[in-house]
C-alpha positions in Angstrom: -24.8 -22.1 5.5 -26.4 -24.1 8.8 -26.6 -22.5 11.8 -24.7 -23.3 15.0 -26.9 -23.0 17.9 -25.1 -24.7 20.4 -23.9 -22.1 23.3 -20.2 -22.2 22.7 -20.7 -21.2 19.0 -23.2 -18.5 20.0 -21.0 -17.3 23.4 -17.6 -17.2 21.6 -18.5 -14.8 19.0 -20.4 -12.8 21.4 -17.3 -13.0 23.8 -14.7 -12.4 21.1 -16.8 -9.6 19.9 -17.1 -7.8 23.2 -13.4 -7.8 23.3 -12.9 -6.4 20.3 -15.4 -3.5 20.6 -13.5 -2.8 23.5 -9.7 -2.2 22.2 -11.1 -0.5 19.8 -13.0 2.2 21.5 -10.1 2.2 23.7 -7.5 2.7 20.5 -9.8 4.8 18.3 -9.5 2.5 15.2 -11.7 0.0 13.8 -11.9 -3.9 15.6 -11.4 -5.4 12.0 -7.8 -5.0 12.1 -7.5 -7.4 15.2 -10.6 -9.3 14.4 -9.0 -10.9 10.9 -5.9 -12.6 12.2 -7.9 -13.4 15.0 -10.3 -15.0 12.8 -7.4 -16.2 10.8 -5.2 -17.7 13.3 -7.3 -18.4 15.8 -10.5 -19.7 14.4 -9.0 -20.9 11.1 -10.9 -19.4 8.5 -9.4 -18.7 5.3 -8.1 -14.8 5.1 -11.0 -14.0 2.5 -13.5 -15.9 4.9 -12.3 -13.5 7.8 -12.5 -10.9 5.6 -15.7 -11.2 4.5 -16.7 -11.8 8.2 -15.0 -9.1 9.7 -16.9 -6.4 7.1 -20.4 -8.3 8.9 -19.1 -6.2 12.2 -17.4 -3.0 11.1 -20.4 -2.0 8.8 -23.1 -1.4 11.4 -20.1 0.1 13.6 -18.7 2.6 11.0 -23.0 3.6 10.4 -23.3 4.1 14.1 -19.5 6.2 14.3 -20.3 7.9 11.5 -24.0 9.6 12.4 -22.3 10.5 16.2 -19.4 12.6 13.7 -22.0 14.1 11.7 -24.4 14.7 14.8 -21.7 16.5 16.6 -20.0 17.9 13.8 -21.3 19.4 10.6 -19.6 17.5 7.7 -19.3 18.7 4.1 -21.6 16.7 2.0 -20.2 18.2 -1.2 -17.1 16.5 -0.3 -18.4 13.3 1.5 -20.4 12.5 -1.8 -17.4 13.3 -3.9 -15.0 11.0 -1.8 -17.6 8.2 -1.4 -18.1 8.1 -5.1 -14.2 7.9 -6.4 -14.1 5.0 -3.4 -16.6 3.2 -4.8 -14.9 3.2 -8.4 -11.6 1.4 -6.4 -13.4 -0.9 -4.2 -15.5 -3.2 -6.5 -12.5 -4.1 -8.8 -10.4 -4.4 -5.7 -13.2 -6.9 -3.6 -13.1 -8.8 -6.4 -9.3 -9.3 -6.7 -9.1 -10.0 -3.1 -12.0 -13.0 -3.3 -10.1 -14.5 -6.3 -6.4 -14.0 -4.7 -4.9 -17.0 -3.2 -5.5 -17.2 0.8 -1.7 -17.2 1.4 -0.7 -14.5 -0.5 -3.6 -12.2 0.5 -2.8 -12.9 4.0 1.3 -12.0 3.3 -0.2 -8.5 1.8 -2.0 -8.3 4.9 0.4 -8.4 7.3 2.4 -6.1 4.9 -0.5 -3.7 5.3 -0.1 -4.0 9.2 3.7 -3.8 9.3 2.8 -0.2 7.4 0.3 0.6 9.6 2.2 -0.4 12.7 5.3 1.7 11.4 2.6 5.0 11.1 1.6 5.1 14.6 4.6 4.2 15.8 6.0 7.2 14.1 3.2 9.4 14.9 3.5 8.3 19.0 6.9 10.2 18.5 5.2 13.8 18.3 2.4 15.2 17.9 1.4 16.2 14.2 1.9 19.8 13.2 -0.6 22.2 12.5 -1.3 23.2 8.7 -1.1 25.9 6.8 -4.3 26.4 5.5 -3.1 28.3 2.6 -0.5 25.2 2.1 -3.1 23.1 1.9 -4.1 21.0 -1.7 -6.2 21.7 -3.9 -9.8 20.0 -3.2 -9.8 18.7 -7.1 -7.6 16.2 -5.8 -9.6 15.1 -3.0 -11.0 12.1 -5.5 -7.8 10.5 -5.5 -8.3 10.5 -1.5 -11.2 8.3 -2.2 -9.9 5.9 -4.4 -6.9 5.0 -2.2 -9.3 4.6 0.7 -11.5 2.1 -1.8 -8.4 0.3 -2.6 -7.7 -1.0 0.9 -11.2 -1.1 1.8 -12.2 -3.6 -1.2 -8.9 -5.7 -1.1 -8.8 -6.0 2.9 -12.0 -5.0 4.5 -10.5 -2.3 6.7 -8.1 0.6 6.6 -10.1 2.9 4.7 -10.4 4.9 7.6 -6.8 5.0 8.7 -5.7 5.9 5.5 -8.1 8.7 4.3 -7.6 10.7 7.8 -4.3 11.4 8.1 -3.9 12.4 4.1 -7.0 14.9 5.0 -5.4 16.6 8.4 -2.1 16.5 6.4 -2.8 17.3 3.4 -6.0 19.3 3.1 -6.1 21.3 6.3 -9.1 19.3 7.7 -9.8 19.6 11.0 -8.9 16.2 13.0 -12.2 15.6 14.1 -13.7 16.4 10.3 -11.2 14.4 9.0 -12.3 11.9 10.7 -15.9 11.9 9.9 -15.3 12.3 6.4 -13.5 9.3 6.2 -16.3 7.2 8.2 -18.4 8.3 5.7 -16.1 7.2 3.3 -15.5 3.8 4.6 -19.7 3.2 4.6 -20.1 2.5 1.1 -17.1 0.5 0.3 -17.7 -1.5 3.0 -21.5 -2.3 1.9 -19.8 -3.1 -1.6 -17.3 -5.2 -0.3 -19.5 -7.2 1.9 -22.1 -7.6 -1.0 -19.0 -9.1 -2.7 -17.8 -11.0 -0.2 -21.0 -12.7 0.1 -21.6 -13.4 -3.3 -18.3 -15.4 -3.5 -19.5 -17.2 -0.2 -17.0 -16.2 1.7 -19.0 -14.8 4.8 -19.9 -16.7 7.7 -23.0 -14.8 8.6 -23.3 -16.1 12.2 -20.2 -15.2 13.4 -20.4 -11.6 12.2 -23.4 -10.5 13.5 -22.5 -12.1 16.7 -19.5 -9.7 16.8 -21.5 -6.7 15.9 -23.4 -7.2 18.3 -20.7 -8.2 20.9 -18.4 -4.8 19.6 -21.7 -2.4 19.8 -22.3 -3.2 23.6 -18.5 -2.2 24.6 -17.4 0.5 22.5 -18.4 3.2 24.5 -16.7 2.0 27.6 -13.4 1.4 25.3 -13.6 4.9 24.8 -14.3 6.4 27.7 -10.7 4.7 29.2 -8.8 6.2 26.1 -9.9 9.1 27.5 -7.8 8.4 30.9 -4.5 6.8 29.2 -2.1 8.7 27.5 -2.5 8.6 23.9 1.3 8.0 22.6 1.4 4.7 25.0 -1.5 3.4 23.1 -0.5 4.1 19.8 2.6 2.4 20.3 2.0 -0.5 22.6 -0.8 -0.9 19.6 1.7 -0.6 16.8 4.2 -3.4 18.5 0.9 -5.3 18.7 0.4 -4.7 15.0 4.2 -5.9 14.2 3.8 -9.3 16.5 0.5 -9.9 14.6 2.1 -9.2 11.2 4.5 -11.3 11.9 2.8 -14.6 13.1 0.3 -14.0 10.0 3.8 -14.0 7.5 5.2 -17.1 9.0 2.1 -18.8 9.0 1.5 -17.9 5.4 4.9 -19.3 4.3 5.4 -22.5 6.9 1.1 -23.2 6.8 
């Protein structure tokens, strides 16, 4: 594709990705989730094109999140190599399904996936989570299947990897939150280089735009986080889930009526 030098296609990426880094620093969860309808809706690219874009900005962003987790916390390789692998198996069939799905329909499942996610933290701003048992915990054979759920949403909508593989790992397997939430960066790394290799094979990348954001996202993440750390968490969590359910919404609607 030909490159756009002119400054508003080289300041509104920039821009957009800026704002993006920003939220979410400040709401601990990848900017892909906001960045595809933004893409969508605002910028109308197909839901595969903002996609394939998005995965351009969360890559280098998950590589950099994911070497501060294992820097400040020692993460089980064993495990990360065991998860990354069974993610792998569900993210190339799953890539591929999404680049061959209609636009529409992907983008109905997508705001599905939101209205889900959206109903999660809603629920989880109610209380916090309670500690478990360690001895109640699952067996690790099962931590594959972990994998392959979090390669499922990674290859057929670029993010959520992340969001799902945490939670099943603090809940589930007695990982500690901040583990838990390493491993699943890790996870997220090589389905995400698989999608995006898949992505661009189908052409459905718009190369520009994507590293503009990464480069937008990388320069305000830090500050994003640094004021979650002076809000209350369960505000966030739900004035971000209504955001999710507004989102999801406009994205349905404009799916059937478009």
């Amino acid at each position: 594709m030909a490159f756009d030098f002119s400054l508003p296609a080289l300041l509104m990426p920039l821009l957009m990705g800026a704002a993006l880094g920003w939220v979410g620093g400040l709401l601990g969860i990848g900017g892909g989730i906001i960045a595809i309808p933004v893409l969508t809706m605002g910028f109308g690219m197909s839901q595969q094109l903002a996609q394939g874009t998005a995965l351009v900005m969360i890559t280098p962003n998950v590589l950099l999140a994911f070497w501060r987790y294992h820097q400040r916390n020692p993460l089980p390789l064993k495990t990360i190599g065991l998860l990354g692998a069974a993610a792998l198996l569900a993210t190339w069939p799953a890539a591929r399904l999404a680049v061959l799905l209609d636009s529409r329909v992907l983008m109905i499942c997508f705001a599905v996936f939101l209205v889900g996610l959206s109903l999660y933290f809603l629920w989880g701003s109610r209380r916090a989570a309670p500690a478990v048992d360690p001895s109640k915990a699952w067996n690790e054979r099962w931590l594959p299947g972990v994998g392959v759920i979090s390669g499922f949403f990674s290859g057929l909508f670029s993010v959520g990897a992340g969001i799902v593989a945490a939670p099943i790992l603090v809940r589930c397997f007695a990982k500690r939150q901040a583990v838990a939430q390493g491993i699943a960066l890790a996870v997220v790394v090589p389905g995400s280089l698989v999608s995006l290799s898949i992505y661009g094979q189908a052409g459905m990348v718009n190369w520009q735009s994507g590293l503009l954001l990464a480069v937008g996202g990388m320069t305000t993440v830090s500050s994003g986080v640094a004021w979650a750390h002076r809000l209350p968490e369960r505000r966030l969590r739900r004035v971000f889930a209504v955001m999710l359910l507004i989102t999801a919404g406009l994205m349905i609607r404009a799916g059937i009526v478009g």
